[in-house]
C-alpha positions in Angstrom: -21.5 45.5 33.8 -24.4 44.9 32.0 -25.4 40.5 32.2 -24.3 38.5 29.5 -27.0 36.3 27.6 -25.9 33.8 25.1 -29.1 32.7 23.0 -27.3 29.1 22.1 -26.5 28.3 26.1 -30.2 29.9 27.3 -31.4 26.9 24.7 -28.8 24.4 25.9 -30.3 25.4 29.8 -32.0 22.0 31.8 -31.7 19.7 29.5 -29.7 16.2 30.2 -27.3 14.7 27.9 -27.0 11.2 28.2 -23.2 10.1 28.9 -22.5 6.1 29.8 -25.3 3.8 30.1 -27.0 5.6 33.1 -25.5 8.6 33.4 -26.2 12.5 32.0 -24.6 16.1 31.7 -27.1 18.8 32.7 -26.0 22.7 32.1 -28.0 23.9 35.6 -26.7 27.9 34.8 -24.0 29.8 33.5 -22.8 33.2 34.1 -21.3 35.4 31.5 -19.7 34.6 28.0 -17.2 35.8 25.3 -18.4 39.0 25.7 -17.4 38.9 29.5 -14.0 37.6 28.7 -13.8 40.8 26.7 -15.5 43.2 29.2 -12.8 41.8 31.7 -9.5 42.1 29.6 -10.7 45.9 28.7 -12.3 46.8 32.3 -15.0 47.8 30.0 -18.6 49.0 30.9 -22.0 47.9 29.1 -22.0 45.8 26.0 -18.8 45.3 23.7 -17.1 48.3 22.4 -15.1 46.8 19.3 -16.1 44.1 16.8 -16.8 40.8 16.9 -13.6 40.2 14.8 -11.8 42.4 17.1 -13.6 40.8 19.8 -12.1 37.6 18.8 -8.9 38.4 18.2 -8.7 39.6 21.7 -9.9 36.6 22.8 -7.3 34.2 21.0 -4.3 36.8 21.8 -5.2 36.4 25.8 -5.4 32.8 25.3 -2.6 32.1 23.3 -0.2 34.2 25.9 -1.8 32.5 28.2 -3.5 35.7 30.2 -6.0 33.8 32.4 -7.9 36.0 34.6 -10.7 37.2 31.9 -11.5 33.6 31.4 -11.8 33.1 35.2 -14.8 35.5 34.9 -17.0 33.0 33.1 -18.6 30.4 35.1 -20.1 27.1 34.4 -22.7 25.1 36.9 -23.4 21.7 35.9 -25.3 18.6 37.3 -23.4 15.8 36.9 -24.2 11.9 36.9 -21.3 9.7 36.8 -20.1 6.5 38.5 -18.2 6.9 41.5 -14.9 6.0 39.8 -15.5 8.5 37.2 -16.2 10.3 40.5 -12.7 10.0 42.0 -10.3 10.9 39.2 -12.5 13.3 38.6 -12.5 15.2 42.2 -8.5 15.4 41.3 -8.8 18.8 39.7 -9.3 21.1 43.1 -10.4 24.3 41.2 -14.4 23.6 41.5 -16.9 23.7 43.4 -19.2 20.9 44.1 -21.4 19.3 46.2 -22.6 15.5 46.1 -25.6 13.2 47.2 -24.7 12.0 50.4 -25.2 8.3 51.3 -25.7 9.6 54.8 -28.7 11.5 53.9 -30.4 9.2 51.3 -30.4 5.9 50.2 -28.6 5.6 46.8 -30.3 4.5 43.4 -29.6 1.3 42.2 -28.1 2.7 39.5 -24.4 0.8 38.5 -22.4 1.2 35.4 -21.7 -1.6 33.3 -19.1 -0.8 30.2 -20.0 -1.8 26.5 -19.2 -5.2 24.9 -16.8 -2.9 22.6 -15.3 -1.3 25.6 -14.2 -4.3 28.0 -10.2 -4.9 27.0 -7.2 -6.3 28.9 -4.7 -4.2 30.9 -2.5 -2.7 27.8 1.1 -3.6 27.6 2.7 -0.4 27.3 0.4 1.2 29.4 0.2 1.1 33.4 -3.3 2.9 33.6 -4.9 2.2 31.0 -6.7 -0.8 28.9 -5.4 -2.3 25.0 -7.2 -0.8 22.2 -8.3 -4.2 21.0 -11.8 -5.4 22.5 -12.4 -8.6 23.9 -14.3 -11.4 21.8 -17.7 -11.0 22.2 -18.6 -14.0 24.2 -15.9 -13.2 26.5 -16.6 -9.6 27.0 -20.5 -10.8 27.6 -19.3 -13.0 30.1 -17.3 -10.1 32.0 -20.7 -7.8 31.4 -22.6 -10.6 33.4 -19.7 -11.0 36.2 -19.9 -7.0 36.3 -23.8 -7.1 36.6 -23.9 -10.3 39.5 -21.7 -8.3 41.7 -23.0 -5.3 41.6 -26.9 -7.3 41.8 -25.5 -8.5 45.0 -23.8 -5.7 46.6 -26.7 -3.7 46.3 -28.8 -6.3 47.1 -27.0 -6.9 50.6 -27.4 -2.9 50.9 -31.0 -2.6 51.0 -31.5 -5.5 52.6 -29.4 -3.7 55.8 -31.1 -0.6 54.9 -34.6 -2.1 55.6 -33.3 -4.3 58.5 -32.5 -0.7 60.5 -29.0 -0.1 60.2 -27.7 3.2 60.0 -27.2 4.0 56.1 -23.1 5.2 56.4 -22.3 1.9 57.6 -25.0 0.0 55.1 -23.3 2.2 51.7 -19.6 0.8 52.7 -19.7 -2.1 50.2 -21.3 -0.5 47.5 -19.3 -0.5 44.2 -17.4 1.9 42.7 -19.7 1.4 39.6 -22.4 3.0 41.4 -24.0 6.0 39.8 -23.5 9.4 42.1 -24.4 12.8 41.5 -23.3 16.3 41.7 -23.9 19.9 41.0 -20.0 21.2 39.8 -19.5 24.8 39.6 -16.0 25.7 37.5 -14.8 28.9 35.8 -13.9 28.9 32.0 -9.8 28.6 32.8 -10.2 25.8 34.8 -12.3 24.2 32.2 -10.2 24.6 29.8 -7.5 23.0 32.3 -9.8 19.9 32.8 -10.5 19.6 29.3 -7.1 19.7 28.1 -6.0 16.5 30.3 -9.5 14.6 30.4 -9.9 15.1 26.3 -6.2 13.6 26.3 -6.5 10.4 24.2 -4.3 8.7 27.5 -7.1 9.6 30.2 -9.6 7.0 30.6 -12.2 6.7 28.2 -15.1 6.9 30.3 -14.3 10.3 31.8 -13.4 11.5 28.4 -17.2 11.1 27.1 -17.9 13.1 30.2 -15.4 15.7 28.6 -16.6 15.8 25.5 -20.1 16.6 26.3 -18.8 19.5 28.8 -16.6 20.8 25.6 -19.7 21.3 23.6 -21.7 22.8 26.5 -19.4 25.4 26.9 -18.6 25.9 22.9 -22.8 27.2 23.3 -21.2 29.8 26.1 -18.4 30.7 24.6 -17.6 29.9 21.4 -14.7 32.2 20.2 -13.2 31.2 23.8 -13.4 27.3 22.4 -12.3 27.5 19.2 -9.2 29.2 20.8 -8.5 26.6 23.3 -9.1 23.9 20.4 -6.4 25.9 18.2 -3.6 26.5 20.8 -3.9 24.0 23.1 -6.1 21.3 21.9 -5.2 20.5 18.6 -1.2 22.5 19.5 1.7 21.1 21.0 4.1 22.5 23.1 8.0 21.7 22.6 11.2 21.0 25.1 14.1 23.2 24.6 15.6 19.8 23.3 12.8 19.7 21.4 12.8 23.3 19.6 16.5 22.8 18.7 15.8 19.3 16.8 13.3 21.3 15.1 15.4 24.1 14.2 17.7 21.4 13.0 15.5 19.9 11.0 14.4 23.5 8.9 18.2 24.1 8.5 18.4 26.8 11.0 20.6 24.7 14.2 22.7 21.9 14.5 20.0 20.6 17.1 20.4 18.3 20.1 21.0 15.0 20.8 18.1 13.6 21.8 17.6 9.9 24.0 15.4 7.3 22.1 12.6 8.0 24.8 12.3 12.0 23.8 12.9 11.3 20.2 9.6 9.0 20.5 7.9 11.8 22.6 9.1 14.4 19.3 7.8 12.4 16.7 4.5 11.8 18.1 3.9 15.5 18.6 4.8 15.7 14.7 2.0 13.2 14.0 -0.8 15.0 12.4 -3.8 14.8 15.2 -7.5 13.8 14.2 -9.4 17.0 14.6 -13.0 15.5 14.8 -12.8 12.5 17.0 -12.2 13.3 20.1 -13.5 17.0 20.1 
């Protein structure tokens, strides 16, 4: 099978793209493309056989049923700085490879994440995990920046000073923050991408990893572009119903009596009705 090269990736190659304050996205290699996807679904040899309109409608019909093994053959390996807390939800999706600096090994960069003026917030109401939408006064939010920026001046302070004083650097690193910058080289295929992606582009995930997202989206729209806009279409910018769901639908258009839905699902219904912004967060 002959090696896929994707002029728009080969350009996008070694270059970092600033994410957060400190941090970046760096697109280290990458190994096959849309063509792949199609060489794979049609155990083809040598360059594609069809069009690129039939090409592409391969592509979307795979994704669309949900026929995720040609997607598997496209791989992504990225550098990666991000703070460690980024780091940890992060590390949750098990279908990568990676490997990190080690504390062990080196001593660590004082490097810490401090969020935005427009980004600091309260703990939301309706929302357990996640902060309100509405900002912080300014003074107050610059008063939280400084708090964030003492502590983490401190903690790193008392690290090197242990560092340079002879202790063994995995006991000095225990106190560092969880705003501390880290780094890793993350090797995923295109499926599981697309499977990171789909939660961490969520407008519920946290907002810092979602920049991370966003940038990794438009990496791998310069690998594979008809395999993008066909994620965006079905699962990005789709929904997907309940069977309680599809019959309030069906009710709806005439064509059931439909189910009774609790208040808590009709909520869920409506919002998936809601038209979604198709610029902002992809």
């Amino acid at each position: 099978m002959a090696h896929c090269i994707v002029a728009e990736a080969e350009a996008a190659l070694d270059r970092e793209i600033p994410v957060l304050d400190k941090g970046f996205v760096r697109l280290v290699d990458y190994l096959g493309g849309d063509e792949r996807v199609v060489q794979s679904a049609r155990v083809s040899y040598g360059t594609g056989t069809k069009t690129y309109r039939e090409d592409a409608a391969l592509i979307d019909y795979l994704l669309r049923n949900r026929h995720t093994s040609p997607f598997e053959q496209v791989i992504f390996t990225f550098h990666i700085k991000l703070p460690i807390f980024v780091a940890r939800q992060w590390i949750r999706h098990r279908t990568a490879r990676l490997n990190e600096i080690s504390g062990r090994y080196s001593v660590m960069k004082d490097d810490c994440y401090i969020p935005a003026t427009e980004d600091i917030a309260v703990q939301s109401g309706d929302n357990r995990q996640g902060r309100s939408a509405q900002a912080l006064a300014g003074d107050e939010a610059a008063r939280i920046r400084a708090s964030f920026a003492d502590g983490q001046r401190r903690a790193y302070g008392e690290y090197r000073t242990l560092i340079e004083g002879g202790l063994a650097r995995e006991l000095a690193r225990i106190n560092l923050p969880l705003s501390l910058y880290t780094e890793w080289y993350w090797q995923i295929d295109l499926h599981n991408l697309f499977h990171f992606l789909e939660l961490r582009l969520d407008a519920h995930a946290q907002k810092e990893i979602r920049l991370y997202a966003r940038v990794l989206f438009d990496l791998a729209k310069k690998v594979a572009p008809c395999s993008c806009a066909s994620f965006r279409e079905h699962v990005l910018e789709g929904v997907r119903f309940s069977a309680a769901e599809l019959n309030e639908l069906q009710k709806r258009l005439g064509k059931g009596d439909g189910a009774e839905l609790t208040d808590k699902e009709r909520e869920r219904f409506e919002e998936k009705l809601k038209p979604k912004n198709k610029t902002a967060e992809f």
